[in-house]
PDB file of N, CA, C and O in Angstrom:
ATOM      1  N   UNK A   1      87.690  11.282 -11.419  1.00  0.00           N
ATOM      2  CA  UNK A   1      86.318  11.749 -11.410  1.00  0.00           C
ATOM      3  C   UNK A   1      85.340  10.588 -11.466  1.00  0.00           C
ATOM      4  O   UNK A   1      84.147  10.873 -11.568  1.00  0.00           O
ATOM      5  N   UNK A   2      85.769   9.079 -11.402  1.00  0.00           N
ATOM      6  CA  UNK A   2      84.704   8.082 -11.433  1.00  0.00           C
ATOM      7  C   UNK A   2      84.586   7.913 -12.661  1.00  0.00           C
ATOM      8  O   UNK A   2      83.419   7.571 -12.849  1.00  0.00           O
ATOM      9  N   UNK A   3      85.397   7.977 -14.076  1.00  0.00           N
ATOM     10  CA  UNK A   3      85.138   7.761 -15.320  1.00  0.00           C
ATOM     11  C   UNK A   3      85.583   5.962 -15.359  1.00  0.00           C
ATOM     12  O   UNK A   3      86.509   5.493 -14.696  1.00  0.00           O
ATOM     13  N   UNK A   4      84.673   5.146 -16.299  1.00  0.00           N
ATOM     14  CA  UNK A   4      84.796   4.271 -16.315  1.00  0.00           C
ATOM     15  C   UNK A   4      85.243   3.432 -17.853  1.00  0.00           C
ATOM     16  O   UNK A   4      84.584   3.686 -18.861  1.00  0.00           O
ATOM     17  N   UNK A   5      86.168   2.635 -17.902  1.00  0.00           N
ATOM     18  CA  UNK A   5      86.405   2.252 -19.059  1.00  0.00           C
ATOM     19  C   UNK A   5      86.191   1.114 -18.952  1.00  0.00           C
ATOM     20  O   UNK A   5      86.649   0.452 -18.020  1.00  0.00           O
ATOM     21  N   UNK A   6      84.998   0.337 -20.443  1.00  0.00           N
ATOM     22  CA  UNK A   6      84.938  -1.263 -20.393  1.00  0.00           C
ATOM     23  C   UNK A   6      85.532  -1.976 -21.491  1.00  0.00           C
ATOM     24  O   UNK A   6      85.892  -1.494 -22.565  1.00  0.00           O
ATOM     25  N   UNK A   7      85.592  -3.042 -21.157  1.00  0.00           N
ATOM     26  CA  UNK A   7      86.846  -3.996 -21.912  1.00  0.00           C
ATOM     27  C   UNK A   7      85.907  -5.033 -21.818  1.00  0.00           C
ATOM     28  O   UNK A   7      85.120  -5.264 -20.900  1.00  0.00           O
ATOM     29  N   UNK A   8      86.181  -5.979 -23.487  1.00  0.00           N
ATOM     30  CA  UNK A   8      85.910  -7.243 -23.603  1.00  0.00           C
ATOM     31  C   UNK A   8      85.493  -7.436 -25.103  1.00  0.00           C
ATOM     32  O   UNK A   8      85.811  -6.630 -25.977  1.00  0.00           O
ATOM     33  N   UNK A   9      84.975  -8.232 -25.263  1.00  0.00           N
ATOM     34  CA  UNK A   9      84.784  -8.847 -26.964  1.00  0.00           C
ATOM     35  C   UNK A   9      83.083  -8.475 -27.305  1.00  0.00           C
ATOM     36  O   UNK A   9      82.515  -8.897 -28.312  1.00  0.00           O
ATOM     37  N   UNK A  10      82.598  -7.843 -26.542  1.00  0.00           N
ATOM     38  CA  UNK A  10      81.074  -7.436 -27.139  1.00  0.00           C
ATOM     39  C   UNK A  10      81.418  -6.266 -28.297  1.00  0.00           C
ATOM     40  O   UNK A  10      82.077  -5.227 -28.315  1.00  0.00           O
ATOM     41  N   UNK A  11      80.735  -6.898 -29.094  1.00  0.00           N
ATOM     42  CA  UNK A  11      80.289  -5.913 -30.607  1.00  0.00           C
ATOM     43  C   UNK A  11      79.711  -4.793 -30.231  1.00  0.00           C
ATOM     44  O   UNK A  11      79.074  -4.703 -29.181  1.00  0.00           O
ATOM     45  N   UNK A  12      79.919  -3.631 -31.233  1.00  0.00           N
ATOM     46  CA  UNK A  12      79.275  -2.095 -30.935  1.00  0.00           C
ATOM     47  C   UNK A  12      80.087  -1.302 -31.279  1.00  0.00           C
ATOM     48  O   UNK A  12      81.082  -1.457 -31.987  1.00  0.00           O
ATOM     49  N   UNK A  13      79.555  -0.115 -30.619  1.00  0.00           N
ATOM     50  CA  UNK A  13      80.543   1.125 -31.160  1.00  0.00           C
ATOM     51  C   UNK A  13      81.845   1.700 -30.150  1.00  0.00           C
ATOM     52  O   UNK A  13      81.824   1.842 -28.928  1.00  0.00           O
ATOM     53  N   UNK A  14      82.743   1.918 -30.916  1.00  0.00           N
ATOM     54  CA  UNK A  14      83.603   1.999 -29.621  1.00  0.00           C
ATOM     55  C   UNK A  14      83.219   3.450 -28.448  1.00  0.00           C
ATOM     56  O   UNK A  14      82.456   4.386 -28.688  1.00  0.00           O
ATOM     57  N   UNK A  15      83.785   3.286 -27.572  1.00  0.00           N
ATOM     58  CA  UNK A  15      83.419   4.714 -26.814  1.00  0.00           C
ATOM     59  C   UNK A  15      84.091   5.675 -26.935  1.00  0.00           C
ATOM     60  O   UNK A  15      85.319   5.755 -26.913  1.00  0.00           O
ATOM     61  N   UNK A  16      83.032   6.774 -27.123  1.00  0.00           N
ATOM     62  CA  UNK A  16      84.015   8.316 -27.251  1.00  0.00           C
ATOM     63  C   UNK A  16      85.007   8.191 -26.189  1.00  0.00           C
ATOM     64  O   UNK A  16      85.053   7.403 -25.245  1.00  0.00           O
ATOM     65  N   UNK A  17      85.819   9.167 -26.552  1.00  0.00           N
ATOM     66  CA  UNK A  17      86.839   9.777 -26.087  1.00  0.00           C
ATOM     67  C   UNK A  17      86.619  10.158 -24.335  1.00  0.00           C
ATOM     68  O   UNK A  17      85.496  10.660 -24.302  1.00  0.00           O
ATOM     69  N   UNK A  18      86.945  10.148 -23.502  1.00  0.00           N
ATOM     70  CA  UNK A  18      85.891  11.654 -22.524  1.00  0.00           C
ATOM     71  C   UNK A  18      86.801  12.799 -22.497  1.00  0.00           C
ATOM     72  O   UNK A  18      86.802  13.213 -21.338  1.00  0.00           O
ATOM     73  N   UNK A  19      87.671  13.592 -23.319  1.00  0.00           N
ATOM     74  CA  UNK A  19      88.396  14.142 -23.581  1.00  0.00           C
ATOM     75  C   UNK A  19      87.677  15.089 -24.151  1.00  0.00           C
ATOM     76  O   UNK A  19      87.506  16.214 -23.684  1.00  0.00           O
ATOM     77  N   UNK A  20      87.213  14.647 -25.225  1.00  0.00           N
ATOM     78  CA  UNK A  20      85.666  15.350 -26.642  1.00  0.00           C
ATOM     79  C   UNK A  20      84.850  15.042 -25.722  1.00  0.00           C
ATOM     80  O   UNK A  20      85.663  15.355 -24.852  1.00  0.00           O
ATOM     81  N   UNK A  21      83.950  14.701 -25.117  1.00  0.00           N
ATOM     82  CA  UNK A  21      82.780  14.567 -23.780  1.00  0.00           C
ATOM     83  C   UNK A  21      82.608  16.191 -23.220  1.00  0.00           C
ATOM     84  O   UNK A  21      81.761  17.077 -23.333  1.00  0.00           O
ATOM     85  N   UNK A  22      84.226  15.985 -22.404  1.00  0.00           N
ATOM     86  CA  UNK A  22      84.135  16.874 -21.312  1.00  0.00           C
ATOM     87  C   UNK A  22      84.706  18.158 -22.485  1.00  0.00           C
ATOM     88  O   UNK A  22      84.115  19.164 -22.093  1.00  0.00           O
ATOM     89  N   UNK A  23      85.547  18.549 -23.684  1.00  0.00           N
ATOM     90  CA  UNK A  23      85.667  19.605 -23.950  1.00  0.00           C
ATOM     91  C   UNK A  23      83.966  20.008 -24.506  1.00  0.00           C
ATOM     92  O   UNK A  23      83.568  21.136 -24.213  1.00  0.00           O
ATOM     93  N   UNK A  24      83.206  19.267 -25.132  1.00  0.00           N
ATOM     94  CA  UNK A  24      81.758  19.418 -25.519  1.00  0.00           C
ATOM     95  C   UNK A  24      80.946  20.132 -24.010  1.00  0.00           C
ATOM     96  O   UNK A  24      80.397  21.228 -24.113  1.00  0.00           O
ATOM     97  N   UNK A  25      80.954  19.324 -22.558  1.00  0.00           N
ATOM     98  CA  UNK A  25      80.237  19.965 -21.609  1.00  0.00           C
ATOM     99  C   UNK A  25      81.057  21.185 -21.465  1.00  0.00           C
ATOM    100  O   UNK A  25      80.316  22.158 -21.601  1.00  0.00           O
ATOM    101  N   UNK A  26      82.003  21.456 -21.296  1.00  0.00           N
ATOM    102  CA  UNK A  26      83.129  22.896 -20.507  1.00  0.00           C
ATOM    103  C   UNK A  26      82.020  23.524 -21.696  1.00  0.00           C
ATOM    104  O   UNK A  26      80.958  24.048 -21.359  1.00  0.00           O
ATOM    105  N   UNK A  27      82.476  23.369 -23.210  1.00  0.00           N
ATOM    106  CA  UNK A  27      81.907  24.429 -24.187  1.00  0.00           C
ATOM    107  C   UNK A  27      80.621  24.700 -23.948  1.00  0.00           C
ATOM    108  O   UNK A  27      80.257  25.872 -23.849  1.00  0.00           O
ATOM    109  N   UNK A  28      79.940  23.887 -23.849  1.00  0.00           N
ATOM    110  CA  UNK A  28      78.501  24.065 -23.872  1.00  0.00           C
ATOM    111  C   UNK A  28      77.972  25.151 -22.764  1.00  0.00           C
ATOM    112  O   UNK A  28      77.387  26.214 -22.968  1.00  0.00           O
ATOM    113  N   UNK A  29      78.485  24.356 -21.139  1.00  0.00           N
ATOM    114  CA  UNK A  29      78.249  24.848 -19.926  1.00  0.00           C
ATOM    115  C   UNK A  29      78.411  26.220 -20.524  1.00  0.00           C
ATOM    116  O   UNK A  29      77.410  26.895 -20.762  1.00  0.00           O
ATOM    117  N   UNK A  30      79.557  26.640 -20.766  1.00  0.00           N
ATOM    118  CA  UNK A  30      80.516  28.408 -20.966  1.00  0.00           C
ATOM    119  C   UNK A  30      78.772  29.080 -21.525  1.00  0.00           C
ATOM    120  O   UNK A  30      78.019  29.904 -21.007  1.00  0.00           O
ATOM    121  N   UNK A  31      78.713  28.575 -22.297  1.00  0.00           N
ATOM    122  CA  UNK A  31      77.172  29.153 -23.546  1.00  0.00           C
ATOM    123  C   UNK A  31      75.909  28.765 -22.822  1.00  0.00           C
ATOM    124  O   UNK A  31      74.824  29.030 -23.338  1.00  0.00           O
ATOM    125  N   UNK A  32      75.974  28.223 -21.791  1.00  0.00           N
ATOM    126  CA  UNK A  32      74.988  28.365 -20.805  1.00  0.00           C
ATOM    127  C   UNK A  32      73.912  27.496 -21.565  1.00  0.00           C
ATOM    128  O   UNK A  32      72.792  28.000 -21.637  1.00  0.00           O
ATOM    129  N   UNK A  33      74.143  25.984 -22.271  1.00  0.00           N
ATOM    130  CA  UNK A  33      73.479  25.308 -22.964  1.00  0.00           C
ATOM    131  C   UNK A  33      73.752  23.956 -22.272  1.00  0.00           C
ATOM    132  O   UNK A  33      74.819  23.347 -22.350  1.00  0.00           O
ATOM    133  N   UNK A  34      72.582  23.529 -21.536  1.00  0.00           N
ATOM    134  CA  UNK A  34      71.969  22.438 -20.630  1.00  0.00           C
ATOM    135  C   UNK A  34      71.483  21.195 -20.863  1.00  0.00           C
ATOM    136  O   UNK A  34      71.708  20.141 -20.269  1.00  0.00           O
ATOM    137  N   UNK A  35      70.627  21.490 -22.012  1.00  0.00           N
ATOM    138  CA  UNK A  35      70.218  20.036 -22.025  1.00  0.00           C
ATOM    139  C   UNK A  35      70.855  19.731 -22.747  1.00  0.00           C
ATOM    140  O   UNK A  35      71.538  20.431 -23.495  1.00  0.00           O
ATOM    141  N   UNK A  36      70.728  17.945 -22.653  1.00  0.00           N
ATOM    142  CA  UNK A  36      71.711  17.214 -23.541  1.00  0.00           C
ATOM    143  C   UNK A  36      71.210  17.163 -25.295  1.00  0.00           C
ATOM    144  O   UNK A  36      71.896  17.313 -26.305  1.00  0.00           O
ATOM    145  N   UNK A  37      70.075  16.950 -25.169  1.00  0.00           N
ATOM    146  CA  UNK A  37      69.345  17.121 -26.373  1.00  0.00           C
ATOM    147  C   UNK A  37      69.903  18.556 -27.009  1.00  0.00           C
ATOM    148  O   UNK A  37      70.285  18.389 -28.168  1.00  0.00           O
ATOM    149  N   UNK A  38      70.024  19.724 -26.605  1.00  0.00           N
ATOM    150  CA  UNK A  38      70.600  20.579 -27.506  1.00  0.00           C
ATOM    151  C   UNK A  38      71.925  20.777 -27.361  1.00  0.00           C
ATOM    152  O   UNK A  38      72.463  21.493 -28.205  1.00  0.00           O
ATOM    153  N   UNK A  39      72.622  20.291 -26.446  1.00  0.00           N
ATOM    154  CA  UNK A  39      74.087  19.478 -26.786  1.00  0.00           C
ATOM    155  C   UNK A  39      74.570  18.721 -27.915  1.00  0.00           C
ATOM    156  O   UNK A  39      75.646  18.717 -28.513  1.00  0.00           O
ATOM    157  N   UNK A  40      73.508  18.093 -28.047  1.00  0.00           N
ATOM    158  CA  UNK A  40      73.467  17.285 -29.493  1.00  0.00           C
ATOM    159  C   UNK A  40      73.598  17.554 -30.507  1.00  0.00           C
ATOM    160  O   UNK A  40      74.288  17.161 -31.448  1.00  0.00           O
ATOM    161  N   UNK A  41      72.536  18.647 -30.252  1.00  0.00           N
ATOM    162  CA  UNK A  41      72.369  19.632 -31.670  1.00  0.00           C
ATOM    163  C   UNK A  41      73.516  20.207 -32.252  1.00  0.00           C
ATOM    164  O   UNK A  41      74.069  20.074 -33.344  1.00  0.00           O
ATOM    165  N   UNK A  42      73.767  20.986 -31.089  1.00  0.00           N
ATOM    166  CA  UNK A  42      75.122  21.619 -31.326  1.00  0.00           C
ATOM    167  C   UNK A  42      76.416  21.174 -31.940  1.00  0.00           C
ATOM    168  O   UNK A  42      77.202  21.747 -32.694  1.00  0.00           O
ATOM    169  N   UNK A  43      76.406  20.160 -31.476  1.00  0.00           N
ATOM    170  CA  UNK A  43      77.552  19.412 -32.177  1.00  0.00           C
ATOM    171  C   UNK A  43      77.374  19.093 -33.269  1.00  0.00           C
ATOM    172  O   UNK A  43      78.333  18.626 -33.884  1.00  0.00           O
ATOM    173  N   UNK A  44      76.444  19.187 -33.742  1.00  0.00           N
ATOM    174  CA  UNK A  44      76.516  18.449 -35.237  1.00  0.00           C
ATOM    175  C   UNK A  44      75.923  20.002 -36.187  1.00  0.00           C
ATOM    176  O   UNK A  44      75.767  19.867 -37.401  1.00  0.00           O
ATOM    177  N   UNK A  45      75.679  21.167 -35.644  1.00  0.00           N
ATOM    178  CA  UNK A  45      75.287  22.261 -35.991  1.00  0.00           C
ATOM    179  C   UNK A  45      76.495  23.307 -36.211  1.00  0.00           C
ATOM    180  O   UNK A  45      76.901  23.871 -37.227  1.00  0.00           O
ATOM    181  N   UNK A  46      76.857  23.340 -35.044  1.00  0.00           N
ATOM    182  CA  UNK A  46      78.429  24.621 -35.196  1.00  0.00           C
ATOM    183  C   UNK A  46      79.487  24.043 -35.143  1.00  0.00           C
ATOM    184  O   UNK A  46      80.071  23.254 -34.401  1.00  0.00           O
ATOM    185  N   UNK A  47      79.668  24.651 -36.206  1.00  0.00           N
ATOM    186  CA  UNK A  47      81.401  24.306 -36.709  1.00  0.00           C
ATOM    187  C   UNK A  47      82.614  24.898 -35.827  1.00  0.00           C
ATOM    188  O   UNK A  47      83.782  24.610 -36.085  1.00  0.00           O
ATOM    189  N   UNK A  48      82.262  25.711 -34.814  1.00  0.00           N
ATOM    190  CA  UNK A  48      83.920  25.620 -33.686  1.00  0.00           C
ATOM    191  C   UNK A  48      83.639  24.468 -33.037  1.00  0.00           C
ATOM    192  O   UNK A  48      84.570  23.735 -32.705  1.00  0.00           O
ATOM    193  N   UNK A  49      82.023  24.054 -32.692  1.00  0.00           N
ATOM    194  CA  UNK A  49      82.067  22.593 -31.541  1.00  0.00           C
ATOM    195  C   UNK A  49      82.722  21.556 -32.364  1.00  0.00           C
ATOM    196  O   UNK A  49      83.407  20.641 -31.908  1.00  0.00           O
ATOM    197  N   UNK A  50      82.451  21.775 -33.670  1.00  0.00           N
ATOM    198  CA  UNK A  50      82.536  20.308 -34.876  1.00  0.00           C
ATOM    199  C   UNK A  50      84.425  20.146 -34.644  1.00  0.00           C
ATOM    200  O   UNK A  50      85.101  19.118 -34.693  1.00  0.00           O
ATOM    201  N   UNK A  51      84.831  21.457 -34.411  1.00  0.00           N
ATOM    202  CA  UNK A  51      86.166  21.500 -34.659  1.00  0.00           C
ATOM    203  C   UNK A  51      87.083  20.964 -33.072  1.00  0.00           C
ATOM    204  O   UNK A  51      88.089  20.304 -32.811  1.00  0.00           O
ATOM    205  N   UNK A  52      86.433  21.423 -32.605  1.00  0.00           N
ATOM    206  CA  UNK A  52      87.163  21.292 -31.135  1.00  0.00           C
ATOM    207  C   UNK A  52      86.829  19.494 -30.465  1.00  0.00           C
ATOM    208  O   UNK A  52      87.523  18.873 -29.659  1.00  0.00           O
ATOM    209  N   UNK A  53      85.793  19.131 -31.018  1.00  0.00           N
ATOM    210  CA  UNK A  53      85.834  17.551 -30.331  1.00  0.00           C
ATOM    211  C   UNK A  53      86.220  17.160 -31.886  1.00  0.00           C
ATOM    212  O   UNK A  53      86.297  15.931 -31.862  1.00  0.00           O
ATOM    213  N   UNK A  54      86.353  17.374 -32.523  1.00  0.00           N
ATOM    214  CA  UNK A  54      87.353  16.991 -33.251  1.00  0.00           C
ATOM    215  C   UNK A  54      85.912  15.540 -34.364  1.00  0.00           C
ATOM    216  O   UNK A  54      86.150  14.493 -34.966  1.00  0.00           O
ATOM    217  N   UNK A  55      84.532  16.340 -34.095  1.00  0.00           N
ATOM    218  CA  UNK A  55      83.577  16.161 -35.651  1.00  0.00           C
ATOM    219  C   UNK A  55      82.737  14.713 -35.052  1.00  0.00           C
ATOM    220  O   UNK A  55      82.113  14.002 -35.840  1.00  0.00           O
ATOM    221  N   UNK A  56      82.809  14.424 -33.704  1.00  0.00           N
ATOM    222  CA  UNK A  56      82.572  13.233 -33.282  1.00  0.00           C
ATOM    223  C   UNK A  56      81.063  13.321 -32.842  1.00  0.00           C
ATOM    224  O   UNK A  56      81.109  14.183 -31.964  1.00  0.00           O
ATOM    225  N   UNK A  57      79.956  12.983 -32.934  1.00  0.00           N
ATOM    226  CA  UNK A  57      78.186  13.102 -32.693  1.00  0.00           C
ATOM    227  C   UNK A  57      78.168  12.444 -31.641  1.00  0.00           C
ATOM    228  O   UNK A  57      77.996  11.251 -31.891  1.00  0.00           O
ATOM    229  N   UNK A  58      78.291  12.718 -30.284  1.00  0.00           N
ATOM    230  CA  UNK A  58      77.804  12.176 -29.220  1.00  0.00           C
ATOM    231  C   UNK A  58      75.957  11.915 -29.141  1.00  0.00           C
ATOM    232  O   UNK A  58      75.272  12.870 -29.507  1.00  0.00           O
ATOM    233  N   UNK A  59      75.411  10.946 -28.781  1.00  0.00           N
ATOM    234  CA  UNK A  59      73.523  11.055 -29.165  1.00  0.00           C
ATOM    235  C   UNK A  59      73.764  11.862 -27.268  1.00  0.00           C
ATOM    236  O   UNK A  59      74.721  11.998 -26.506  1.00  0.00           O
ATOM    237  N   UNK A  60      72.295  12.201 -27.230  1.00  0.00           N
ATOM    238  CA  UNK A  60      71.925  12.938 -25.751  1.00  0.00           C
ATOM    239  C   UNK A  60      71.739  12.098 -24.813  1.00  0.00           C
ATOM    240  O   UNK A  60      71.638  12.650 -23.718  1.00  0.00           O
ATOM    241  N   UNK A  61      71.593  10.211 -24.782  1.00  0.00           N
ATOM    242  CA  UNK A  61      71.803   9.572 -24.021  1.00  0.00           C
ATOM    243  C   UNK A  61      73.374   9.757 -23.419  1.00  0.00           C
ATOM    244  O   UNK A  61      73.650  10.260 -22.330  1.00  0.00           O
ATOM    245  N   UNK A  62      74.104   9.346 -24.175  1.00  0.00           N
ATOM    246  CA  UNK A  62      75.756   9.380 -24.004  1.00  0.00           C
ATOM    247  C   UNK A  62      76.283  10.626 -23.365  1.00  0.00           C
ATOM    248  O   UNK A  62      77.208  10.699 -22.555  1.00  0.00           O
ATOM    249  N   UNK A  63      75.229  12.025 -24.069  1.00  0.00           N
ATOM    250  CA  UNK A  63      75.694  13.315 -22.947  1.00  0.00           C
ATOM    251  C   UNK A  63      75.470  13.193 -21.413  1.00  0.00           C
ATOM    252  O   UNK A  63      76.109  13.315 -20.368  1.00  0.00           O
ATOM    253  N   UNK A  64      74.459  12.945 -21.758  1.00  0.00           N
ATOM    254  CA  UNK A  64      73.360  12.806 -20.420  1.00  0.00           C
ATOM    255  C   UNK A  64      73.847  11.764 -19.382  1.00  0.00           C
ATOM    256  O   UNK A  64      73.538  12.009 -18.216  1.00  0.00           O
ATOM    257  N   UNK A  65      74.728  10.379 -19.683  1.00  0.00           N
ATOM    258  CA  UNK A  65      75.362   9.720 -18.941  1.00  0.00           C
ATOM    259  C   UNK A  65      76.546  10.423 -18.722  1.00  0.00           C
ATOM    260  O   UNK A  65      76.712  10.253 -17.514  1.00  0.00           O
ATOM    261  N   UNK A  66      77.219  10.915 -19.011  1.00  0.00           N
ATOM    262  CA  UNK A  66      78.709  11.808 -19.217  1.00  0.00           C
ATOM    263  C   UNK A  66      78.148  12.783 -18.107  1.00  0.00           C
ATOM    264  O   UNK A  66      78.592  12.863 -16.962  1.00  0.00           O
ATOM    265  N   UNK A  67      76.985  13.589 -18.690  1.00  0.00           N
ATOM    266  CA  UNK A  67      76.510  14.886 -17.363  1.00  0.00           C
ATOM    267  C   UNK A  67      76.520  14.190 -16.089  1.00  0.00           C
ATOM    268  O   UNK A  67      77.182  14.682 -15.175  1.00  0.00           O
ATOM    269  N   UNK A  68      75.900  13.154 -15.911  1.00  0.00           N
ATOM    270  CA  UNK A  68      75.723  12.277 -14.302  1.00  0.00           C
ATOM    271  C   UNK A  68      76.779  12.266 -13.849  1.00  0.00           C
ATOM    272  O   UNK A  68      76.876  12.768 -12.729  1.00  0.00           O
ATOM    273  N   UNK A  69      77.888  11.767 -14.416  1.00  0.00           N
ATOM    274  CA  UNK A  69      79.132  11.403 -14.082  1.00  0.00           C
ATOM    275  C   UNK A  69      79.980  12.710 -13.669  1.00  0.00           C
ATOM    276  O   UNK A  69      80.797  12.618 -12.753  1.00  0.00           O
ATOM    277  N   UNK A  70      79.813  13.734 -14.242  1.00  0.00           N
ATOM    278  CA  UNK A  70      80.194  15.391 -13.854  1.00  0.00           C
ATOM    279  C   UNK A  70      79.840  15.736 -12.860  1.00  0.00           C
ATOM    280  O   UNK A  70      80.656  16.161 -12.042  1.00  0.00           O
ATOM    281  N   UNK A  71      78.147  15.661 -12.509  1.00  0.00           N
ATOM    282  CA  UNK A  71      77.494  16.580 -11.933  1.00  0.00           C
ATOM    283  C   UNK A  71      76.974  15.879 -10.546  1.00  0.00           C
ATOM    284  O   UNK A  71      75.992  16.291  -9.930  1.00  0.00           O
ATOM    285  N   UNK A  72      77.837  14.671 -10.111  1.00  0.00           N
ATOM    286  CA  UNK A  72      77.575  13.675  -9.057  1.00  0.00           C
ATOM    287  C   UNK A  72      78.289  14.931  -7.705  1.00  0.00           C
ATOM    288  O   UNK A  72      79.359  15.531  -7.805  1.00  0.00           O
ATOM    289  N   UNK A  73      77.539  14.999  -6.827  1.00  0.00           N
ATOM    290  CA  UNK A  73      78.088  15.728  -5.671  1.00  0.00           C
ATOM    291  C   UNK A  73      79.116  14.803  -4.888  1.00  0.00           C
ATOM    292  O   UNK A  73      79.688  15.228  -3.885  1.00  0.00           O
TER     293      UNK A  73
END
Protein backbone atom coordinates (compact mmCIF):
# COMPACT_ATOMS: atom_id res chain seq x y z
CA UNK A 1 0.00 0.00 0.00
CA UNK A 2 3.10 2.54 -0.14
CA UNK A 3 3.67 2.28 3.73
CA UNK A 4 6.98 3.56 4.57
CA UNK A 5 9.46 2.60 7.24
CA UNK A 6 12.50 4.98 8.42
CA UNK A 7 15.70 3.90 9.83
CA UNK A 8 18.64 5.71 11.38
CA UNK A 9 20.01 7.28 14.66
CA UNK A 10 17.66 10.48 14.87
CA UNK A 11 16.12 10.89 18.39
CA UNK A 12 12.19 10.85 18.87
CA UNK A 13 9.44 8.77 19.24
CA UNK A 14 9.36 5.56 17.76
CA UNK A 15 6.59 4.96 15.07
CA UNK A 16 3.30 3.43 15.67
CA UNK A 17 2.60 0.30 14.58
CA UNK A 18 0.40 0.64 11.10
CA UNK A 19 -1.28 -2.42 12.28
CA UNK A 20 -3.06 -0.06 15.36
CA UNK A 21 -3.19 2.88 12.45
CA UNK A 22 -5.14 0.91 10.09
CA UNK A 23 -7.25 -1.25 12.85
CA UNK A 24 -8.06 2.60 14.38
CA UNK A 25 -9.15 3.84 10.49
CA UNK A 26 -11.24 0.25 9.53
CA UNK A 27 -12.90 1.09 13.27
CA UNK A 28 -13.47 4.46 12.91
CA UNK A 29 -14.45 4.42 9.00
CA UNK A 30 -17.22 1.30 10.20
CA UNK A 31 -18.74 4.37 12.79
CA UNK A 32 -18.67 6.63 10.00
CA UNK A 33 -16.05 8.95 12.02
CA UNK A 34 -13.79 11.13 9.55
CA UNK A 35 -11.89 13.48 10.83
CA UNK A 36 -8.71 12.83 12.24
CA UNK A 37 -9.15 15.19 15.05
CA UNK A 38 -12.10 13.07 16.34
CA UNK A 39 -10.13 9.99 15.60
CA UNK A 40 -8.08 11.23 18.20
CA UNK A 41 -10.55 11.70 20.47
CA UNK A 42 -11.74 8.51 20.23
CA UNK A 43 -8.93 6.77 21.01
CA UNK A 44 -8.16 8.09 24.01
CA UNK A 45 -12.13 8.26 24.92
CA UNK A 46 -13.59 4.59 24.25
CA UNK A 47 -12.43 1.84 25.77
CA UNK A 48 -13.14 -1.00 22.82
CA UNK A 49 -10.80 1.56 20.54
CA UNK A 50 -8.35 1.78 23.78
CA UNK A 51 -8.53 -2.04 23.64
CA UNK A 52 -8.20 -3.01 20.11
CA UNK A 53 -4.99 -0.74 19.14
CA UNK A 54 -3.93 -2.00 22.05
CA UNK A 55 -4.05 1.90 24.38
CA UNK A 56 -1.59 3.61 21.89
CA UNK A 57 -2.67 7.86 21.26
CA UNK A 58 -2.01 8.41 17.75
CA UNK A 59 -2.08 12.84 17.61
CA UNK A 60 -4.46 13.81 14.27
CA UNK A 61 -1.32 14.80 12.40
CA UNK A 62 -0.07 11.04 12.40
CA UNK A 63 -3.92 10.03 11.51
CA UNK A 64 -4.15 12.36 8.95
CA UNK A 65 -0.70 11.24 7.36
CA UNK A 66 -1.80 7.46 7.75
CA UNK A 67 -5.42 8.72 6.01
CA UNK A 68 -3.24 10.12 2.83
CA UNK A 69 -1.49 7.06 2.60
CA UNK A 70 -5.06 4.97 2.55
CA UNK A 71 -7.00 7.21 0.66
CA UNK A 72 -4.29 7.86 -2.34
CA UNK A 73 -6.26 6.76 -5.63
Amino acid sequence: MGFKTYSGNKAGQKPFKRKHLLKLYIYCYMNRIRSSRRIEMEATRNIEVMWLIGRVTPDHGTISAFMKVIEKP
